[in-house]
C-alpha positions as CSV (number, residue, x, y, z in Angstrom):
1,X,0.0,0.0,0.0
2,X,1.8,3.5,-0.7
3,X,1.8,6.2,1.5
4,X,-0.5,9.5,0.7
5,X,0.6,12.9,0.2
6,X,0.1,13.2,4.2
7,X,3.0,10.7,4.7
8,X,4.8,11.7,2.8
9,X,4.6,15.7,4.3
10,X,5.3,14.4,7.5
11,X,8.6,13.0,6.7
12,X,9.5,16.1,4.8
13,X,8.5,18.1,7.8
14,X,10.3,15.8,10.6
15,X,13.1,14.4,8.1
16,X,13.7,16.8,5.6
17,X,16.5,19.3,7.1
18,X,18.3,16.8,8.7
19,X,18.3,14.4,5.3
20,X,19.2,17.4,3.4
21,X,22.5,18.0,5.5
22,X,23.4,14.5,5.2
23,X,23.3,15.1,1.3
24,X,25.0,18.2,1.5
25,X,28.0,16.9,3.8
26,X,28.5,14.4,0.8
27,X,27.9,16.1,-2.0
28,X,28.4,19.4,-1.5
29,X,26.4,20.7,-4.3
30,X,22.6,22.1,-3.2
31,X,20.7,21.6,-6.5
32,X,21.9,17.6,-6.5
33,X,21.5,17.5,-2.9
34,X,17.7,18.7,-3.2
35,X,17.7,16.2,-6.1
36,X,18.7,13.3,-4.0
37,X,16.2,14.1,-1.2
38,X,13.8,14.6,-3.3
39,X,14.7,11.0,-4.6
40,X,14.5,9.2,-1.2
41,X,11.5,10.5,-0.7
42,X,9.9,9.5,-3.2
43,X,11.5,6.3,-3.7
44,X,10.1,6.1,0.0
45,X,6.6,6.7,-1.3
46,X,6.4,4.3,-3.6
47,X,8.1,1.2,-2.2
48,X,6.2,2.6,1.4
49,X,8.3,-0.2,3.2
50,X,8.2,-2.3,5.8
51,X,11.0,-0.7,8.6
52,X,12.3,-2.6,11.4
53,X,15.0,-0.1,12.2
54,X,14.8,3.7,12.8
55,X,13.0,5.4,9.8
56,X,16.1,7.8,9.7
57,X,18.4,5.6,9.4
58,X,16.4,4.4,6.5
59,X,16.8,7.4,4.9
60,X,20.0,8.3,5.2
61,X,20.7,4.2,3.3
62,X,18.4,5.1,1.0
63,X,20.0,9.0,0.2
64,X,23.3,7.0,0.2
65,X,21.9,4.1,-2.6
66,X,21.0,7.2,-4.4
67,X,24.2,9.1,-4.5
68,X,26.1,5.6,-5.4
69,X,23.9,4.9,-8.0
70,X,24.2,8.2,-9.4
71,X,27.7,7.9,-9.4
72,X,27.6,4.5,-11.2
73,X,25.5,6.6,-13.6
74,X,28.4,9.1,-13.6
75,X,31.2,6.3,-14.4
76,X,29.0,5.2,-17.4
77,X,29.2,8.8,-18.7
78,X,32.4,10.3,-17.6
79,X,32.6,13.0,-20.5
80,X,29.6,14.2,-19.3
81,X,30.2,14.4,-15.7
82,X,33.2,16.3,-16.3
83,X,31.3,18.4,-17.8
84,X,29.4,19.3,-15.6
85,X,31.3,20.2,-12.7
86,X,30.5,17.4,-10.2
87,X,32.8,16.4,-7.6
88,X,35.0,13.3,-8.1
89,X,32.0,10.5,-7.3
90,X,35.0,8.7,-4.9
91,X,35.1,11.2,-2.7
92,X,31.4,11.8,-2.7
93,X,31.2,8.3,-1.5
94,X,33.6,8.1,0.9
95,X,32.4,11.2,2.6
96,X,28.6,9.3,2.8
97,X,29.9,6.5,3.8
98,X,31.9,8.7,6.6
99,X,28.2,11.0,7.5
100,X,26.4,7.3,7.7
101,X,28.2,5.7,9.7
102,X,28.9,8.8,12.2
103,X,24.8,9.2,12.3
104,X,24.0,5.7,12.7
105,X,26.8,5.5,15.9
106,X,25.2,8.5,17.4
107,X,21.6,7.0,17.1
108,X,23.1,4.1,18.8
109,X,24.8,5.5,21.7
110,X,21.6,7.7,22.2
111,X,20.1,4.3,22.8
112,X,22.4,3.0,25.7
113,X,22.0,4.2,29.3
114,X,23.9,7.2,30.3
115,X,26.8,5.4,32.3
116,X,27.3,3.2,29.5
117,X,27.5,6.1,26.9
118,X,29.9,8.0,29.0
119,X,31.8,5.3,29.5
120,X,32.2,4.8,25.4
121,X,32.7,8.4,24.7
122,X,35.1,8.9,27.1
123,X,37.6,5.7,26.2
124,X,36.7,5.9,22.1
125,X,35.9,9.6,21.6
126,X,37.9,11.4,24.1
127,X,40.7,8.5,23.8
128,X,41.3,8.5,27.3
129,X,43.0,6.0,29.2
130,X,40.9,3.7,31.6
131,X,42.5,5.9,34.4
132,X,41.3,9.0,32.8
133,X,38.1,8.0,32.6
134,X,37.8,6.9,36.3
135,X,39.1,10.0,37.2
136,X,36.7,12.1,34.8
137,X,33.6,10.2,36.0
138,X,34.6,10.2,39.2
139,X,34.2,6.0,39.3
140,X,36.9,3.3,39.9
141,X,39.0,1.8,37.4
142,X,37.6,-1.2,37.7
143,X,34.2,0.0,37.2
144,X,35.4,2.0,33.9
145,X,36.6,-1.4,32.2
146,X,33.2,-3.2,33.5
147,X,30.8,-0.6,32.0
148,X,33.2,-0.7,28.7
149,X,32.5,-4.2,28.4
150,X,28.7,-4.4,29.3
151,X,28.3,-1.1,27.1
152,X,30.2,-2.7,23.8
153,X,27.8,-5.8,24.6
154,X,24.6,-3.5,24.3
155,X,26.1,-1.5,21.2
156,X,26.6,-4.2,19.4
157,X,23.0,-5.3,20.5
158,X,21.5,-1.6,19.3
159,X,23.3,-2.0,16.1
160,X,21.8,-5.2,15.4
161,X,18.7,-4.0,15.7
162,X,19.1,-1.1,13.7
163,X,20.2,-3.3,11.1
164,X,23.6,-2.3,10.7
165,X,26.0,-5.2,9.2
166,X,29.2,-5.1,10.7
């Protein structure tokens, strides 16, 4: 069944900016950008799918399937993409993959309890030491590498059910 006009509104209105400066952090260029939301949501609209995940997260795959297939559109026709100005497609999809994953981990860790977020952020992020940490949070050392543990445990758990492959 596809989604009506109402649908399809609401994820303009709740989805739209933030989609739109996914785009742009790849691509750079606001007219394809537009183009490539634009795309998702109607590609959206029509397949109206059945989402297990979070329906951003959906998005932003989607936006991404977009931009590579455009660029596999660009490799068939490289006389006219030079043409026309666009960024080298590589670095367009590097930079996606890059905004992706970054979005996807911050969804996750949104997801975990706040001592075990800290306790990532702090030992990934900040790249402190396990003795850092304690100190920072103002908890043992031994407590630092137990919430670590149990915390990469529930990630991993989040990320599954996100549908993130590894």
């Amino acid at each position: 069944m596809p989604l009506d006009e109402n649908v399809v509104e609401a994820i303009y209105r709740e989805h739209g900016d933030a989609l739109r400066r996914f785009v742009l952090g790849a691509i750079h260029d606001p007219q394809a950008a537009e183009d490539v939301v634009q795309e998702t949501v109607l590609r959206v609209w029509q397949h109206a799918p059945d989402i297990t995940g979070s329906f951003r997260s959906y998005l932003y795959r989607t936006a991404r399937n977009i931009m590579i297939d455009n660029y596999r559109r660009t490799r068939r026709r490289p006389h006219e993409a030079l043409e026309s100005g666009l960024a080298d497609p590589a670095d367009v999809m590097e930079r996606a993959d890059e905004l992706l994953n970054r979005v996807l981990m911050e969804e996750a860790l949104l997801r975990l309890s706040k001592e075990h977020r800290e306790v990532l952020v702090a030992l990934h992020y900040r790249r402190f030491t396990v003795n850092e940490a304690a100190v920072q949070l103002n908890i043992p050392a031994g407590t630092v590498k137990s919430r670590a543990f149990y915390a990469l445990r529930a990630l991993r758990t989040v990320l599954d059910e996100m549908g993130v492959e590894r």
